[in-house]
C-alpha distance (Angstrom), angle and dihedral (degrees) to the residues before:
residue distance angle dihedral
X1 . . .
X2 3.89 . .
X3 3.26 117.9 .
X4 4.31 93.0 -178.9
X5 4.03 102.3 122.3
X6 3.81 84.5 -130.1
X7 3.56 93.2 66.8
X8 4.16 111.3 95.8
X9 4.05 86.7 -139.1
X10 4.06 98.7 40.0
X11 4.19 84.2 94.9
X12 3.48 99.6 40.1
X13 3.74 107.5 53.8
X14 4.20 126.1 38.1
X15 3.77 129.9 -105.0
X16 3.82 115.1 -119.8
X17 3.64 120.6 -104.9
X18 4.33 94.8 20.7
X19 3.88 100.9 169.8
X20 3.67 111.5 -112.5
X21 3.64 129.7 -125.7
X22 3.81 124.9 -104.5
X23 4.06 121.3 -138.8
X24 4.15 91.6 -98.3
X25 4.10 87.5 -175.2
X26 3.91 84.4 -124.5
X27 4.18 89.2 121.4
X28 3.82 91.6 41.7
X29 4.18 89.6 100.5
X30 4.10 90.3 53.0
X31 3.51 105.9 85.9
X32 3.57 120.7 86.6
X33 3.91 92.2 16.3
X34 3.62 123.1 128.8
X35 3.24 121.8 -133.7
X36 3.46 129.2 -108.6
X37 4.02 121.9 -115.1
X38 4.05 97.4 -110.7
X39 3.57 116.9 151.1
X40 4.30 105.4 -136.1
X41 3.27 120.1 -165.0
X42 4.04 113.9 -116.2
X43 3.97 127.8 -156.2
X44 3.97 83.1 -117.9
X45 3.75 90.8 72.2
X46 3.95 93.2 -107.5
X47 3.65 131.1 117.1
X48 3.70 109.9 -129.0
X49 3.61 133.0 -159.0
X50 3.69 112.4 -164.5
X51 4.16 92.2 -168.3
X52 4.11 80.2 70.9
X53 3.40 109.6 36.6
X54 4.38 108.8 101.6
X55 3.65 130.6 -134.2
X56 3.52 116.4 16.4
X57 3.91 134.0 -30.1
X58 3.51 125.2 177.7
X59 3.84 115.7 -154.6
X60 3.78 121.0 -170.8
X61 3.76 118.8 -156.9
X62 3.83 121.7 -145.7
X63 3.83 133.4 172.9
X64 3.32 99.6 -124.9
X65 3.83 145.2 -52.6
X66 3.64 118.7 -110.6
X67 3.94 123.7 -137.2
X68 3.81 119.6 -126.6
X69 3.79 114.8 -112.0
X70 4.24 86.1 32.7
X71 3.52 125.5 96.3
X72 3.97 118.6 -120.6
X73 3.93 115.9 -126.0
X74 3.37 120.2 -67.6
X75 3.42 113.1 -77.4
X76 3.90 99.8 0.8
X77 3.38 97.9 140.1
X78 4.49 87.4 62.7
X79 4.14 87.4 56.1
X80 3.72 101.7 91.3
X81 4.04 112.5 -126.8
X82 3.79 89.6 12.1
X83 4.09 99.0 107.7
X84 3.61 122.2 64.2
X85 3.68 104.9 66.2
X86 3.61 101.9 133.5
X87 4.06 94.7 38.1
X88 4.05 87.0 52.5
X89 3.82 87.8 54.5
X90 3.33 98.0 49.1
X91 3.65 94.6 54.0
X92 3.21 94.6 50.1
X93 4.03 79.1 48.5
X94 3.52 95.0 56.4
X95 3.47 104.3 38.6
X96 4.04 93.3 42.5
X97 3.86 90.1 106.6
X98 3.70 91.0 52.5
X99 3.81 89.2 48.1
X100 3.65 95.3 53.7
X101 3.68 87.9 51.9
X102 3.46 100.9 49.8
X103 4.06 85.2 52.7
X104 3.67 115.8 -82.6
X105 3.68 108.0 136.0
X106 3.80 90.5 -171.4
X107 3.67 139.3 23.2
X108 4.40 123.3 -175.8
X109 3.68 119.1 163.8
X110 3.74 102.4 -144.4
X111 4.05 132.0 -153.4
X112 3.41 141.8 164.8
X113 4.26 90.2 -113.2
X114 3.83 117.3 110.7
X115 3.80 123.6 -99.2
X116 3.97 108.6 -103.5
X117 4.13 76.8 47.0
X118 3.71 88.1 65.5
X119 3.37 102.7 33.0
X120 4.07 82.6 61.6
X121 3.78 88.5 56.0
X122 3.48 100.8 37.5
X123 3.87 91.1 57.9
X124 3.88 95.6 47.1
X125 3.67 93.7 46.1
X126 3.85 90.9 48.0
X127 4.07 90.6 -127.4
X128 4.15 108.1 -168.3
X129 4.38 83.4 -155.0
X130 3.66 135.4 46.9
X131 4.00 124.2 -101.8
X132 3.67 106.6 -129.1
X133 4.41 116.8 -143.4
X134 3.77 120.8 -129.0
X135 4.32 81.3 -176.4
X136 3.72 91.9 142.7
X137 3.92 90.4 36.4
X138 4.05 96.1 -128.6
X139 4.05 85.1 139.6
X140 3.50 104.2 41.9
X141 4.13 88.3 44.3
X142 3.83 93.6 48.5
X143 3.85 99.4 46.9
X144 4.20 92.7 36.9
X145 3.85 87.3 -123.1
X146 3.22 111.4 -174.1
X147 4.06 123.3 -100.1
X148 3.78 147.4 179.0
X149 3.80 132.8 -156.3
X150 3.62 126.9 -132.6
X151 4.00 133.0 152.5
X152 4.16 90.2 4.0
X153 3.99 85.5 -58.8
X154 4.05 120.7 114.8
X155 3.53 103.6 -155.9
X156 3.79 132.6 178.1
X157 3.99 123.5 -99.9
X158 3.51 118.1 -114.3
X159 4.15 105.1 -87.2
X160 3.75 136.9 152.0
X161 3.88 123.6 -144.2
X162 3.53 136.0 -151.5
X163 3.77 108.2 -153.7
X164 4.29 113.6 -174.8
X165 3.68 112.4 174.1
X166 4.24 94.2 -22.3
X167 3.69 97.6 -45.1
X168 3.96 137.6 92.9
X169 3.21 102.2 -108.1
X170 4.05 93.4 171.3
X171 4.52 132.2 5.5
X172 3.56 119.5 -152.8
X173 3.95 93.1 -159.6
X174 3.54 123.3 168.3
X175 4.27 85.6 43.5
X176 3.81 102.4 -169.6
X177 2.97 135.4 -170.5
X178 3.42 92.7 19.3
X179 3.92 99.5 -141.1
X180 3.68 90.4 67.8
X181 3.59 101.4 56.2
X182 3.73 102.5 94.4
X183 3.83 86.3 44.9
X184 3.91 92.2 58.9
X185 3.99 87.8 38.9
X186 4.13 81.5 57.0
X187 3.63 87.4 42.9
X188 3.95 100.4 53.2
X189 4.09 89.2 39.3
X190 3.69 93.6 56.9
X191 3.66 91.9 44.2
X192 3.38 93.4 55.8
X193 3.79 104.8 40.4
């Protein structure tokens, strides 16, 4: 497998040997928290605030998505949980139907990467839901959500939330690898239906 940013597949597959994340305790405080009422924007045009929504959403958290033909930062590969953006999203992509069935009213993959940036990726990757931004970092500040630095940028760890009713009911935290994470998502929903 390539991993050469100008390679059409480098974003959709995973490297061999990726170093995997280690349970930091830095999403230990998440569940049982309610959410805050912060209006995010959404590649559908809304604002959403996940505090309000009902049922259950699950929201998984990336760093951010890269952009074929660019080159990732340097080093991204080394940061454990960092790669697998685009694979995460199009599990949760391709498993969205079974998600829905198993009870998720509402699924947003969330990062800290402007709108029209998502909008781009949303469209190529043929997303059935909206990424929400956390640009100005109002989310990730509020709930303590867990970050790390690289290239000047502070970007959120790789983490999956299940919302019911405006509170975290459950954290997926380490996520890895990354292309399972809707598939454990599906997992713990059916389990607990």
């Amino acid at each position: 497998m390539s991993g050469h940013p100008n390679d059409p597949g480098a974003y959709s597959s995973l490297p061999e040997g990726l170093p995997a994340p280690v349970d930091d305790g830095a999403a230990a405080h998440l569940p049982g928290l309610r959410l805050p009422s912060l209006a995010l924007p959404a590649t559908d045009g809304r604002d959403v605030d996940l505090s309000a929504l009902p049922g259950v959403s699950v929201v998984y958290a990336y760093p951010r998505t890269g952009i074929p033909g660019q080159a990732l930062p340097e080093g991204w590969d080394a940061i454990p949980g960092a790669r697998g953006c685009t694979p995460q999203s199009c599990g949760f992509r391709d498993h969205f139907a079974e998600l829905k069935a198993a009870g998720a009213d509402h699924v947003f993959g969330l990062s800290t990467q402007d709108t029209a940036f998502q909008q781009e990726v949303a469209a190529r990757l043929h997303l059935p839901f909206p990424l929400l931004s956390d640009a100005a970092g109002d989310l990730r500040t509020a709930l303590g959500l867990p970050v790390f630095t690289v290239d000047g940028m502070t970007l959120l760890k790789r983490l999956t939330l299940v919302i019911r009713d405006g509170a975290i009911a459950h954290v997926f935290y380490p996520v890895f690898p990354p292309d399972r994470s809707a598939a454990e998502v599906l997992g713990f929903l059916q389990a607990s239906r």
